[in-house]
Biopython code that builds the backbone (N, CA, C, O; Angstrom):
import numpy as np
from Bio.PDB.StructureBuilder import StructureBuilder

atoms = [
    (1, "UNK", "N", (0.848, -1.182, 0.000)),
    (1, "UNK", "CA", (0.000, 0.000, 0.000)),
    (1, "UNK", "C", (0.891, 1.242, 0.000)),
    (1, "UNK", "O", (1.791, 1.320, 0.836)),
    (2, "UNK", "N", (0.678, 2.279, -0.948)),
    (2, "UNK", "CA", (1.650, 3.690, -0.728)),
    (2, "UNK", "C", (0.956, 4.139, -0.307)),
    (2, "UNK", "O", (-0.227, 4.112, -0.648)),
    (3, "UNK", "N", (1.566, 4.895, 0.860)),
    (3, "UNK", "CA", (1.393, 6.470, 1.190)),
    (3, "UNK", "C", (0.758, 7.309, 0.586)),
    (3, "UNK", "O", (1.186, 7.504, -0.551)),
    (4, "UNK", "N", (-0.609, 8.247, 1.048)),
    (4, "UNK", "CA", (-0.942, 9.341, 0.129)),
    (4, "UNK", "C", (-0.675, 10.672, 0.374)),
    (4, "UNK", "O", (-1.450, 11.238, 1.146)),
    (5, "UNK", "N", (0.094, 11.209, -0.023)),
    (5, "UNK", "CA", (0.662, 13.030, -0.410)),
    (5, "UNK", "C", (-0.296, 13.785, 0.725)),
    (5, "UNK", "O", (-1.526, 13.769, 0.687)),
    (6, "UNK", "N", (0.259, 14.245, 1.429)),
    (6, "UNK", "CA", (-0.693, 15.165, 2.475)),
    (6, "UNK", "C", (0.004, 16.774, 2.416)),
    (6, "UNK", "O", (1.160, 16.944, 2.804)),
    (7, "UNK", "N", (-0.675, 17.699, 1.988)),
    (7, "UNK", "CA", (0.350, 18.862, 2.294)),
    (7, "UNK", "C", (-0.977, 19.749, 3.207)),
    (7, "UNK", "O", (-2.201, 19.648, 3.289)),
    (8, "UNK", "N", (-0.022, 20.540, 3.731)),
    (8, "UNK", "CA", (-0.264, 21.446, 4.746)),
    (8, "UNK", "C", (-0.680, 23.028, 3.798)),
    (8, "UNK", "O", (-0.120, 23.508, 2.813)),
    (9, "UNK", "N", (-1.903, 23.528, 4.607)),
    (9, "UNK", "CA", (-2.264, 24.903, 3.719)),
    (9, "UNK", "C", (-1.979, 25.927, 3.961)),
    (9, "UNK", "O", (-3.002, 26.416, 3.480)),
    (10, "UNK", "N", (-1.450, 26.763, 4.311)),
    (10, "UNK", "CA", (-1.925, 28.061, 5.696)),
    (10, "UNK", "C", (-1.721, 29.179, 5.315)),
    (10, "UNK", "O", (-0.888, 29.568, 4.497)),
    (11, "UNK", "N", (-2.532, 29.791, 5.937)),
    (11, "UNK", "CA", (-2.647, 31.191, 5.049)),
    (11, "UNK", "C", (-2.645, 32.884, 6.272)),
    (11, "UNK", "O", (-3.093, 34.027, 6.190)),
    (12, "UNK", "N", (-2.212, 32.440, 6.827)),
    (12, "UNK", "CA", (-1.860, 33.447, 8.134)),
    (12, "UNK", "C", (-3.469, 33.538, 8.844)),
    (12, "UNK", "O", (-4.187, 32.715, 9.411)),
    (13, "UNK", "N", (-3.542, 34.304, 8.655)),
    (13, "UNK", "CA", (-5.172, 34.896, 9.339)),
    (13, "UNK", "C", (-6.347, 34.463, 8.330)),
    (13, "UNK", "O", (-7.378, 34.379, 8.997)),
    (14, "UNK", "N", (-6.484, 34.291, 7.578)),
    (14, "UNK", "CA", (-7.290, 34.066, 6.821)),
    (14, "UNK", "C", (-8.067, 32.837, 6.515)),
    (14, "UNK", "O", (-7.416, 32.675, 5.482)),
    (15, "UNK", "N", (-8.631, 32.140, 6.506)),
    (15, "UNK", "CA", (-8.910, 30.693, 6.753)),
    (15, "UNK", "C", (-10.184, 30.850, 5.528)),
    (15, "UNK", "O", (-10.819, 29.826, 5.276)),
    (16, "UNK", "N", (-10.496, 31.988, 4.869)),
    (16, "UNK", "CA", (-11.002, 31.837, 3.287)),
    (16, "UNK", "C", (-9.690, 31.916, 2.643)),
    (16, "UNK", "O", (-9.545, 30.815, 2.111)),
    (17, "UNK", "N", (-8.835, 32.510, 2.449)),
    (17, "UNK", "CA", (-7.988, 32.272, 1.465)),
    (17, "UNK", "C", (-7.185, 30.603, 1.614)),
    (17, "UNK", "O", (-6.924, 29.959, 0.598)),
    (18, "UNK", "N", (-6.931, 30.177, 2.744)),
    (18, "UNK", "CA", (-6.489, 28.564, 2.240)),
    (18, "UNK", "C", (-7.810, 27.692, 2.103)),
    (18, "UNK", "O", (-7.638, 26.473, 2.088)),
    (19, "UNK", "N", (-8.938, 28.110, 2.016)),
    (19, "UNK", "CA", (-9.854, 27.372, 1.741)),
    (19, "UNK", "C", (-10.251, 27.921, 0.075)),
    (19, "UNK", "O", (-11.291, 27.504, -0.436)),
    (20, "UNK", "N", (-9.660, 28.537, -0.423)),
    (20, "UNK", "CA", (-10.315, 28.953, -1.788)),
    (20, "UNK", "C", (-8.613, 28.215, -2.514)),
    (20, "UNK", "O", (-8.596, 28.199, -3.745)),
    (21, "UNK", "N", (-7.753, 27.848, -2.045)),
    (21, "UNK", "CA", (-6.798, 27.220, -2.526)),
    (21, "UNK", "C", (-6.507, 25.979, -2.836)),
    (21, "UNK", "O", (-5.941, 25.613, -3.866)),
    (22, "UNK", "N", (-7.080, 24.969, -1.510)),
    (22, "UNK", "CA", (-7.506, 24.092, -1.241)),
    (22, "UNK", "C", (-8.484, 23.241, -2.298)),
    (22, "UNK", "O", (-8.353, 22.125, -2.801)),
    (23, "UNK", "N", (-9.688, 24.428, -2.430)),
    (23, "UNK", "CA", (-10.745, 23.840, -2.982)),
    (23, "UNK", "C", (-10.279, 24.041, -4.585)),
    (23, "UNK", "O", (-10.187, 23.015, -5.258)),
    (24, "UNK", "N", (-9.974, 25.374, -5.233)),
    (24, "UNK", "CA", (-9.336, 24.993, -6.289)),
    (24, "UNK", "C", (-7.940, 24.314, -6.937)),
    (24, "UNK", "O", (-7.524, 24.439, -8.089)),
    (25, "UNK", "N", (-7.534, 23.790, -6.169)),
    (25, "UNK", "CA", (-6.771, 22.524, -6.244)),
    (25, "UNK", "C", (-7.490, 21.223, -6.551)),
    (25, "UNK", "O", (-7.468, 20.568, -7.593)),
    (26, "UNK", "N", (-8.018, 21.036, -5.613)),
    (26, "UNK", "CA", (-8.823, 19.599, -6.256)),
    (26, "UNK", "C", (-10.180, 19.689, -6.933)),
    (26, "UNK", "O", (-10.906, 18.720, -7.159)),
    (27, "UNK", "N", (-10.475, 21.095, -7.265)),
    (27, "UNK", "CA", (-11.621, 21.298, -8.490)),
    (27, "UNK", "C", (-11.431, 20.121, -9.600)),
    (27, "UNK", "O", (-12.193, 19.157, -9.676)),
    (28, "UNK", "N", (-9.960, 20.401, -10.715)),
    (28, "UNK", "CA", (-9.815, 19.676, -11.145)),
    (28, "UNK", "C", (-9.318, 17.979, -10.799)),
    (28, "UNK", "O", (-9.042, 17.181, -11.695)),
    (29, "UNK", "N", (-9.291, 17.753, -9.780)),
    (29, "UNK", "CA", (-8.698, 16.488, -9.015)),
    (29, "UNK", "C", (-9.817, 15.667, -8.370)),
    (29, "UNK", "O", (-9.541, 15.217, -7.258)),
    (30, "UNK", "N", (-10.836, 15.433, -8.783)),
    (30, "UNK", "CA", (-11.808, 14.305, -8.145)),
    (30, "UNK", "C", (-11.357, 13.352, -6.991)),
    (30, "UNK", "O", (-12.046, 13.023, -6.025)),
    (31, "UNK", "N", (-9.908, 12.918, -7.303)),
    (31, "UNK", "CA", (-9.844, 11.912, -6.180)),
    (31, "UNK", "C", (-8.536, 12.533, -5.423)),
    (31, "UNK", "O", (-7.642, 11.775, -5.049)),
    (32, "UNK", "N", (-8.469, 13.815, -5.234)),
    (32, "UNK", "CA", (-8.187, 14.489, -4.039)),
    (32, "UNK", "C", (-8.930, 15.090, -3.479)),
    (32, "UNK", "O", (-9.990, 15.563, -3.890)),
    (33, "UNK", "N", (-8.357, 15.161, -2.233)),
    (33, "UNK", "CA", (-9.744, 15.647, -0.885)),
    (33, "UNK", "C", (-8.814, 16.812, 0.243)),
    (33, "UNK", "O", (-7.640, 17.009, 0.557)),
    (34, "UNK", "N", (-10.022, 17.314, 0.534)),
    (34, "UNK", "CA", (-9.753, 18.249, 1.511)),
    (34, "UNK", "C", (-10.192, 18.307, 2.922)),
    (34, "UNK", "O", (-11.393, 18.194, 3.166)),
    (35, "UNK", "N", (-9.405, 18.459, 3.796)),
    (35, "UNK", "CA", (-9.622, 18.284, 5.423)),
    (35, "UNK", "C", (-9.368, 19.905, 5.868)),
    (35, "UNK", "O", (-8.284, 20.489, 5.860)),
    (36, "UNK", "N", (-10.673, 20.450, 6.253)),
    (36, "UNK", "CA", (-10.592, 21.577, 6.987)),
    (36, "UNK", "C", (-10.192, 21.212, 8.396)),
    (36, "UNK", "O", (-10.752, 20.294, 8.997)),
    (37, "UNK", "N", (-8.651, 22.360, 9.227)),
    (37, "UNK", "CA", (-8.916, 21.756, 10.631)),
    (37, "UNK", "C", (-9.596, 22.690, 11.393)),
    (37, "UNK", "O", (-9.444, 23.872, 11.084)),
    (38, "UNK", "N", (-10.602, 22.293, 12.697)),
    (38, "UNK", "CA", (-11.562, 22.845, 12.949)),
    (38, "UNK", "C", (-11.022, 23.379, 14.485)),
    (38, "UNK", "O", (-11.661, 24.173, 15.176)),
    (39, "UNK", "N", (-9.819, 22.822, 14.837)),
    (39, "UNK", "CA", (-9.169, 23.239, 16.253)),
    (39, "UNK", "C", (-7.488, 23.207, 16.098)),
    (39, "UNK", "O", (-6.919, 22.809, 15.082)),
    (40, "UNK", "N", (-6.883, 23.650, 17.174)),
    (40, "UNK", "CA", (-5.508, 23.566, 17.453)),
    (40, "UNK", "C", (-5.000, 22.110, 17.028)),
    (40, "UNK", "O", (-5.597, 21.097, 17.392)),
    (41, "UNK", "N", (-3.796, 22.081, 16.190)),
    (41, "UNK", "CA", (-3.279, 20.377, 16.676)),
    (41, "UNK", "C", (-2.102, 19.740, 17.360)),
    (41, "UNK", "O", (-1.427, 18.715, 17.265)),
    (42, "UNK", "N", (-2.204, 21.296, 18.409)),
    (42, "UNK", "CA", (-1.261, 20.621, 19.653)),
    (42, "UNK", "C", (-1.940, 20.136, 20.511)),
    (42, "UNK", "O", (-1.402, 19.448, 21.379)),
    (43, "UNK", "N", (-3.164, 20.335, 20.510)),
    (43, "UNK", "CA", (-3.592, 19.676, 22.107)),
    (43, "UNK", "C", (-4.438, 19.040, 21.443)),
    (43, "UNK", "O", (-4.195, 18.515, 20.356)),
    (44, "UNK", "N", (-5.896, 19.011, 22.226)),
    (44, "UNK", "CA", (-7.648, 18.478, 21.996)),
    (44, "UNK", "C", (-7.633, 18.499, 20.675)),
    (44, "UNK", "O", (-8.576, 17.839, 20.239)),
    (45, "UNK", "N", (-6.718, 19.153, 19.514)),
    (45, "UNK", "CA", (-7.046, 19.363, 17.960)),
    (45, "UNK", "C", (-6.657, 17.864, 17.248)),
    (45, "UNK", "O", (-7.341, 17.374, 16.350)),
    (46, "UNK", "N", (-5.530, 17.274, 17.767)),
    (46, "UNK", "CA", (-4.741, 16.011, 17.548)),
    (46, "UNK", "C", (-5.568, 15.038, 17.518)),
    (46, "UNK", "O", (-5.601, 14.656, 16.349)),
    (47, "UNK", "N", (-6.456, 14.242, 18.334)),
    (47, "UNK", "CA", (-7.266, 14.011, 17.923)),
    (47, "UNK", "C", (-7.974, 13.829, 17.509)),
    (47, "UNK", "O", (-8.153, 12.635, 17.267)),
    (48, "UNK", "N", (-8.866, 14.675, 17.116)),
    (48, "UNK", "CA", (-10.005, 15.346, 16.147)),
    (48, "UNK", "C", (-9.178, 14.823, 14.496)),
    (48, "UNK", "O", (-9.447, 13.992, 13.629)),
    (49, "UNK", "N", (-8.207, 15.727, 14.687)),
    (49, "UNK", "CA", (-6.993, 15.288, 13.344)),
    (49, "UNK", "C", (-6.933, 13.977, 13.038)),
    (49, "UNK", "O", (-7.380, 13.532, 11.981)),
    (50, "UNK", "N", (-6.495, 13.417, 13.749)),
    (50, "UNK", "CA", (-6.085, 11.677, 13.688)),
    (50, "UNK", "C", (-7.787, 10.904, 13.356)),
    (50, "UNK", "O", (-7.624, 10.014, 12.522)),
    (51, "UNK", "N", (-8.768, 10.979, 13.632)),
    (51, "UNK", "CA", (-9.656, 10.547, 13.784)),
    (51, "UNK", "C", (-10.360, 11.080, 12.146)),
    (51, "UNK", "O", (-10.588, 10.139, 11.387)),
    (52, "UNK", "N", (-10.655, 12.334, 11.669)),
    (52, "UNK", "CA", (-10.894, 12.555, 11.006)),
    (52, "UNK", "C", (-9.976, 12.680, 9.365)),
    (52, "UNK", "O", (-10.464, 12.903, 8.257)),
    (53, "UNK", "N", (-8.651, 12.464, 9.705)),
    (53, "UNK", "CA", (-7.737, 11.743, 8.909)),
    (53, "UNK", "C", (-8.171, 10.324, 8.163)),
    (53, "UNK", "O", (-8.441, 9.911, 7.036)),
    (54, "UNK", "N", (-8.064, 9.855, 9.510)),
    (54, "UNK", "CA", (-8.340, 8.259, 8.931)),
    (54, "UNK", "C", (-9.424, 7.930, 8.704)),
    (54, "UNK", "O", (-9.429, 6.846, 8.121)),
    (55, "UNK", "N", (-10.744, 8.476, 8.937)),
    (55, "UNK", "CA", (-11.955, 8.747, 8.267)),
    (55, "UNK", "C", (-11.544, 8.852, 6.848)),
    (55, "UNK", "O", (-11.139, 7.994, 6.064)),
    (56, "UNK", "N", (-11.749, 10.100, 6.719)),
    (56, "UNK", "CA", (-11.063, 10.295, 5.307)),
    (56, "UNK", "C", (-10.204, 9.546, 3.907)),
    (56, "UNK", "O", (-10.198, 9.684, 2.683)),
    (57, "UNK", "N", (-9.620, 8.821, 4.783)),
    (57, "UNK", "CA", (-8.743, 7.939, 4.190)),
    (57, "UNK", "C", (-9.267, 6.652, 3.881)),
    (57, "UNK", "O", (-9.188, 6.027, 2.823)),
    (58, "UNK", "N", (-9.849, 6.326, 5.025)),
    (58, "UNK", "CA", (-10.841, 5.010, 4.771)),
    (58, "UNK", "C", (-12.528, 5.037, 3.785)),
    (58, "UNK", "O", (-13.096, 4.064, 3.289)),
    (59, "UNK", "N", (-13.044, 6.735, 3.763)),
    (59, "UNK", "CA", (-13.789, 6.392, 3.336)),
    (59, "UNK", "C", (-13.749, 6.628, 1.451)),
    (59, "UNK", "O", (-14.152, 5.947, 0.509)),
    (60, "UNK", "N", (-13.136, 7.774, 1.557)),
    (60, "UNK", "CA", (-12.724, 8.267, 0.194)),
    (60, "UNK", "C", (-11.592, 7.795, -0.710)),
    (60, "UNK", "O", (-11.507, 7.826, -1.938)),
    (61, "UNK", "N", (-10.901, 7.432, 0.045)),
    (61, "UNK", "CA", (-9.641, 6.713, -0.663)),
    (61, "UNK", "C", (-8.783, 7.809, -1.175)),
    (61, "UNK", "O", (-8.283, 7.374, -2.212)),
    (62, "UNK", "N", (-8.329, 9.130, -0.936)),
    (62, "UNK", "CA", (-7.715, 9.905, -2.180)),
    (62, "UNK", "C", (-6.989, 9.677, -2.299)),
    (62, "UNK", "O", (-6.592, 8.834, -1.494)),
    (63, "UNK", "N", (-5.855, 10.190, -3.535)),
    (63, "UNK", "CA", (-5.220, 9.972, -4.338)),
    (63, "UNK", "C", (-3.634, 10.890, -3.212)),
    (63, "UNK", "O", (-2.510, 10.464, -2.944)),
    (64, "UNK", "N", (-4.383, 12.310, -2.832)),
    (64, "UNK", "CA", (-4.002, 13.558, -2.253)),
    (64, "UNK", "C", (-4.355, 13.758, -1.142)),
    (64, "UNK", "O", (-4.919, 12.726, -0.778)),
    (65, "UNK", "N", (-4.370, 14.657, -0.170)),
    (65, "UNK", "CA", (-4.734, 15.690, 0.887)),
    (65, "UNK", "C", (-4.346, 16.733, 0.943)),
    (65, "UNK", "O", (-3.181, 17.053, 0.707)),
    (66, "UNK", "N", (-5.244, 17.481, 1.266)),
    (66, "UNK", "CA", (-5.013, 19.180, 1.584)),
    (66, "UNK", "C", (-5.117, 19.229, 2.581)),
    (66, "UNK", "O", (-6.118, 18.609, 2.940)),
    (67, "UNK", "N", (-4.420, 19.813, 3.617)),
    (67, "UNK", "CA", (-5.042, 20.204, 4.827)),
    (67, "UNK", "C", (-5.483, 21.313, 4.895)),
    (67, "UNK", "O", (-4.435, 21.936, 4.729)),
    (68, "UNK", "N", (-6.515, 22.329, 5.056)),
    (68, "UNK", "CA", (-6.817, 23.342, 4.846)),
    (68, "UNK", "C", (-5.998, 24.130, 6.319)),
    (68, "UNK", "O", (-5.935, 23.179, 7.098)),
    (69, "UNK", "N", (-5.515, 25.068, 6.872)),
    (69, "UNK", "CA", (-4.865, 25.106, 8.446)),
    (69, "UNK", "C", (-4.565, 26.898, 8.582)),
    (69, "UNK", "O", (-3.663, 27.397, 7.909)),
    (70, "UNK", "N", (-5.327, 27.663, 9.413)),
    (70, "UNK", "CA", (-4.999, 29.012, 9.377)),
    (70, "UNK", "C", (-3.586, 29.280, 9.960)),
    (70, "UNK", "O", (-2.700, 29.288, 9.105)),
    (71, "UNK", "N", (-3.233, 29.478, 11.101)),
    (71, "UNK", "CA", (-2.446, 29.323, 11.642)),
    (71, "UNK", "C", (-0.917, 28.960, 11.107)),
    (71, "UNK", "O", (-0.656, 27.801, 11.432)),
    (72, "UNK", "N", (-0.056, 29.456, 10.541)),
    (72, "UNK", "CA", (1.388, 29.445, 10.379)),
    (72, "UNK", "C", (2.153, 28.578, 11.818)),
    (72, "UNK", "O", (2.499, 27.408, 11.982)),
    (73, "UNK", "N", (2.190, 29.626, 12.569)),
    (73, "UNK", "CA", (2.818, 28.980, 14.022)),
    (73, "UNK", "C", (2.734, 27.876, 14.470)),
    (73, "UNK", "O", (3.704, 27.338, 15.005)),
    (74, "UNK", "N", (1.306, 27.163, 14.329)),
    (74, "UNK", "CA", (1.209, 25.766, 14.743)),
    (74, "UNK", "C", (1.364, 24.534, 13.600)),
    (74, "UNK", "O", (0.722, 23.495, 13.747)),
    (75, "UNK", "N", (2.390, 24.756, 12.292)),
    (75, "UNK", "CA", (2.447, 24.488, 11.738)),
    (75, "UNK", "C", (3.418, 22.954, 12.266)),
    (75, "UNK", "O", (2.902, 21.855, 12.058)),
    (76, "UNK", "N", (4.208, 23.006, 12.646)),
    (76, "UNK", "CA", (5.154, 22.309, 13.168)),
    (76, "UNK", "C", (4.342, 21.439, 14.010)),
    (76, "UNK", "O", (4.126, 20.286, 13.638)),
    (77, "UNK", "N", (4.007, 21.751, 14.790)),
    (77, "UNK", "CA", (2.965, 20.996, 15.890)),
    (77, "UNK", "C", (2.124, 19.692, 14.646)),
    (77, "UNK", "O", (1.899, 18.519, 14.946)),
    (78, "UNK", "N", (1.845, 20.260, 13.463)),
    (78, "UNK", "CA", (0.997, 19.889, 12.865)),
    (78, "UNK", "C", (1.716, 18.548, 11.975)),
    (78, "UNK", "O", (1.165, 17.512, 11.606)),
    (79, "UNK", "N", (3.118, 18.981, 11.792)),
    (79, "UNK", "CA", (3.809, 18.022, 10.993)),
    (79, "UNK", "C", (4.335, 16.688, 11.604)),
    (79, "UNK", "O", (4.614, 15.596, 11.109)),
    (80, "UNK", "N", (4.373, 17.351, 13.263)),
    (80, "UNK", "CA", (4.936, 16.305, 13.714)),
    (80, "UNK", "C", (3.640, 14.753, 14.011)),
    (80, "UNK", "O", (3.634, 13.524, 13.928)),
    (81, "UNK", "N", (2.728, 15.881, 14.373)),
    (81, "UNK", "CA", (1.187, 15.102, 14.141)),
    (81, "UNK", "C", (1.304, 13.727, 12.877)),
    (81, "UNK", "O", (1.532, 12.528, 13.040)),
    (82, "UNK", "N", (1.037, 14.530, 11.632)),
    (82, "UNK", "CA", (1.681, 13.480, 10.683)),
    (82, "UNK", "C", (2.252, 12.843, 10.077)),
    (82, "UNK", "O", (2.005, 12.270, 9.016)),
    (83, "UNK", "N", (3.492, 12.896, 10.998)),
    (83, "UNK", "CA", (4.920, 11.788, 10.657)),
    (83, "UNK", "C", (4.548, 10.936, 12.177)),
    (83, "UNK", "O", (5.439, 10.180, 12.566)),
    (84, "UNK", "N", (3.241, 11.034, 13.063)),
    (84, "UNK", "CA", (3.729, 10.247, 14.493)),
    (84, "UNK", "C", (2.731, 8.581, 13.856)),
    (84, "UNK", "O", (1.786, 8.444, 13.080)),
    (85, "UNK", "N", (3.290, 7.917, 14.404)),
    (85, "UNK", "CA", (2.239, 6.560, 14.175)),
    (85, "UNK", "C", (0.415, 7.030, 15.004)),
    (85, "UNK", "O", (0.394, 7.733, 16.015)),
    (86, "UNK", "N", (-0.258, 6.762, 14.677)),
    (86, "UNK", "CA", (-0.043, 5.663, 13.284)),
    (86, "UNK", "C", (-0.795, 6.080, 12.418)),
    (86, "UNK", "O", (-1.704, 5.433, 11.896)),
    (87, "UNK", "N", (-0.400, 7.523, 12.114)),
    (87, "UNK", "CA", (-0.621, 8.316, 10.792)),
    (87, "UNK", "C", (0.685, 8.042, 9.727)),
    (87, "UNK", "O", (0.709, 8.311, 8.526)),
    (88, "UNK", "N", (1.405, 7.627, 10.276)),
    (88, "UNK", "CA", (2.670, 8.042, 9.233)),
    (88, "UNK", "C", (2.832, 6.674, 8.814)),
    (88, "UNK", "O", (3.992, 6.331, 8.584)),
    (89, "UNK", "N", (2.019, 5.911, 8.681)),
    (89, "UNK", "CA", (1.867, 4.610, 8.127)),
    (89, "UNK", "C", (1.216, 4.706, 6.690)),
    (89, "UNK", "O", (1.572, 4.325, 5.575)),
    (90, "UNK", "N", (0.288, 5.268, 7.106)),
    (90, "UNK", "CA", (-0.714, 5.334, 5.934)),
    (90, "UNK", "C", (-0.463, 6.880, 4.948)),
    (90, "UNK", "O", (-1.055, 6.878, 3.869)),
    (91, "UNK", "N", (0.464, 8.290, 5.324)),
    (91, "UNK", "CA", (0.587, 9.106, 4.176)),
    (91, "UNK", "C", (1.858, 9.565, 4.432)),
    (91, "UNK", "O", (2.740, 9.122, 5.167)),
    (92, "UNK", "N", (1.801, 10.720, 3.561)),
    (92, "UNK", "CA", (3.542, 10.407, 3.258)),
    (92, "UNK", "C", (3.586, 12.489, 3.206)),
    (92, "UNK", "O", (3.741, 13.211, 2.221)),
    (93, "UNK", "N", (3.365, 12.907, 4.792)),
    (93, "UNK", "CA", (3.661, 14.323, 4.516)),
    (93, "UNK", "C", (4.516, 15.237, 3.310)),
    (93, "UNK", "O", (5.614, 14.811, 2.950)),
    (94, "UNK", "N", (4.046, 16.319, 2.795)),
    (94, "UNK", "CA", (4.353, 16.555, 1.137)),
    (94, "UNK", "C", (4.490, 18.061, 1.445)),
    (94, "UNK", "O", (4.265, 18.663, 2.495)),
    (95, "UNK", "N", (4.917, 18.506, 0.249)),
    (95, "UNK", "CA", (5.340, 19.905, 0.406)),
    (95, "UNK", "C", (4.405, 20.793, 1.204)),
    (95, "UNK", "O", (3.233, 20.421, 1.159)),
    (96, "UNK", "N", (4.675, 22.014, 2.011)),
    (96, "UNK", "CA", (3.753, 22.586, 2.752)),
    (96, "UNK", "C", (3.023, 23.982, 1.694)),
    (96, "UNK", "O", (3.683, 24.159, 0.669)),
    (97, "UNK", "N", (2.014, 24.759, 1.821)),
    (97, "UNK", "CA", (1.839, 25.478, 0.555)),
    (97, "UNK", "C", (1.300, 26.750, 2.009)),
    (97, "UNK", "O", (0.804, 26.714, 3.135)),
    (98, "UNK", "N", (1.937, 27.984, 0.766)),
    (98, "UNK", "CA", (1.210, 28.827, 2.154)),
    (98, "UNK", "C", (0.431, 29.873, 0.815)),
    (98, "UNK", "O", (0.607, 29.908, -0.402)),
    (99, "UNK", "N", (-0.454, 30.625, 1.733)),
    (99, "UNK", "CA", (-0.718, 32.206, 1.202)),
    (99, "UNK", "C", (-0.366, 33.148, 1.959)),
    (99, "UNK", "O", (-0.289, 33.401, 3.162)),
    (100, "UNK", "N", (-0.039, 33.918, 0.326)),
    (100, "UNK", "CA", (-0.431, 34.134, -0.749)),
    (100, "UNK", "C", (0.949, 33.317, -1.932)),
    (100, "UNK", "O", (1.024, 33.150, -3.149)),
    (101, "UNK", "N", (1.766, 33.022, -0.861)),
    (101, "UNK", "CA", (3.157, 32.505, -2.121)),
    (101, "UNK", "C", (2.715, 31.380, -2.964)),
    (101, "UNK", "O", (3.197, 31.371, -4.096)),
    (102, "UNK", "N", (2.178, 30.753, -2.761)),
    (102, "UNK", "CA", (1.659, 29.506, -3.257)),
    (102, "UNK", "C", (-0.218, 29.908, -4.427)),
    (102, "UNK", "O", (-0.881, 29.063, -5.028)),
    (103, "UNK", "N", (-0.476, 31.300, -4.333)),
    (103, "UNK", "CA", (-1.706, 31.791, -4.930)),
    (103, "UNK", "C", (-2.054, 30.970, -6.045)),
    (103, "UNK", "O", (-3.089, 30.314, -6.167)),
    (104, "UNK", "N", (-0.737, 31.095, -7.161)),
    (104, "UNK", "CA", (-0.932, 30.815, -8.754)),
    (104, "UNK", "C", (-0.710, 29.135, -9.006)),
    (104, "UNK", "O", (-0.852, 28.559, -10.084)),
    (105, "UNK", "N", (-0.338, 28.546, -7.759)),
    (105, "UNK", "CA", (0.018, 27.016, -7.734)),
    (105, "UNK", "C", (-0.866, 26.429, -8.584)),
    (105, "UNK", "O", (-2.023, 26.832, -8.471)),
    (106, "UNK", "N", (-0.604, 25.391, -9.599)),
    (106, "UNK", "CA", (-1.878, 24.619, -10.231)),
    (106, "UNK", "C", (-1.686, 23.117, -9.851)),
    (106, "UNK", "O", (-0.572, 22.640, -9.638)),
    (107, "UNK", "N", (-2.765, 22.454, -9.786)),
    (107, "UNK", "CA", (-2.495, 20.910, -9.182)),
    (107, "UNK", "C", (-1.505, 19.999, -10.151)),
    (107, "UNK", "O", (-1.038, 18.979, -9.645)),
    (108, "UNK", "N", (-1.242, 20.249, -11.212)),
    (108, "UNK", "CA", (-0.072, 19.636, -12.201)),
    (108, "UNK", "C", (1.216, 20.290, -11.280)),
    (108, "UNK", "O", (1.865, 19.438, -10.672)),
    (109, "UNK", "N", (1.568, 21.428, -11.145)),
    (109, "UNK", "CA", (2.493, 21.569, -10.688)),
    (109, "UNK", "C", (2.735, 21.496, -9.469)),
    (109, "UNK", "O", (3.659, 22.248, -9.163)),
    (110, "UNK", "N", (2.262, 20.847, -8.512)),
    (110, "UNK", "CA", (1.806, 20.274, -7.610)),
    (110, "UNK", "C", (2.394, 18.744, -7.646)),
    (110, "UNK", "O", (3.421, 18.132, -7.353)),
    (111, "UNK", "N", (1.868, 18.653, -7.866)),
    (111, "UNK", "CA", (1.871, 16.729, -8.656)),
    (111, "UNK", "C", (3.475, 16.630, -8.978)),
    (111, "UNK", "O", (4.281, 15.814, -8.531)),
    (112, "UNK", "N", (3.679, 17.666, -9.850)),
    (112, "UNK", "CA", (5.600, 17.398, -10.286)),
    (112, "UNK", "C", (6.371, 17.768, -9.197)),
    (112, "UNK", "O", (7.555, 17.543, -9.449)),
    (113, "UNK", "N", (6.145, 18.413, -7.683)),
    (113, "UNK", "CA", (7.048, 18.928, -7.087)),
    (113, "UNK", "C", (7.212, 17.927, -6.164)),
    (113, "UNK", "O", (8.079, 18.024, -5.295)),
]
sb = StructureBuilder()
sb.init_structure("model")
sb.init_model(0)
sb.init_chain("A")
sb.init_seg("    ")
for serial, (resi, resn, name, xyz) in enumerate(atoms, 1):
    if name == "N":
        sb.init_residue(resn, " ", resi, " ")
    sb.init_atom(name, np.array(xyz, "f"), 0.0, 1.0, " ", f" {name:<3s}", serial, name[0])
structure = sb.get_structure()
C-alpha cells in the first residue's frame, strides 16, 4: 500500500484564502480531498486530526490531501502530528503550501514537485 501526499495549507489569518486554494486545487482532481482543521493540533485538535484523517482515508480513498490550516505557528505541531504513528503509516507528509506565495500554484504543478 503507498502512502498518500498530504500537504499542509496556511494562510496566516485568513482561513477563506487557504480554503479557496484548497478547494481549487482539487476542483480539477476528483480523487483528491480536503480536510478543513476545525481546532488547534497541539492539544484536543490532535485528535479530532487523527480521527478525522483516517476517516477520510478510509472512506474516500484519495489519491491527495489538503489540509486546509490558518495558523502558520502551529504548523510544526501539525507536521509532527503526521509523521507520528499511526498516521505516518498510511501518508507520506508533502510539500507545505502557504498564502499568498503559493496563490498561482496549479495541481499539475503540484503533482511534479
Amino acid at each position: 500500500m503507498s502512502r498518500v501526499p498530504v500537504h499542509i495549507c496556511t494562510s496566516g489569518s485568513e482561513r477563506a484564502q487557504a480554503r479557496a486554494l484548497t478547494v481549487r486545487l482539487c476542483a480539477t482532481r476528483p480523487d483528491w480531498a480536503v480536510l478543513e482543521l476545525l481546532s488547534c493540533p497541539c492539544c484536543t485538535g490532535r485528535a479530532e486530526l487523527q480521527a478525522r484523517l483516517a476517516q477520510l482515508l478510509r472512506t474516500r480513498q484519495p489519491a491527495r490531501v489538503l489540509i486546509g490550516f490558518v495558523e502558520p505557528s502551529h504548523q510544526r505541531a501539525l507536521e509532527r502530528v503526521l509523521t507520528s504513528w499511526p498516521l505516518a503509516q498510511y501518508i507520506a507528509p508533502a510539500r507545505a503550501l502557504s498564502m499568498p506565495d503559493d496563490a498561482q500554484l496549479t495541481a499539475e504543478r503540484l503533482e511534479a514537485s
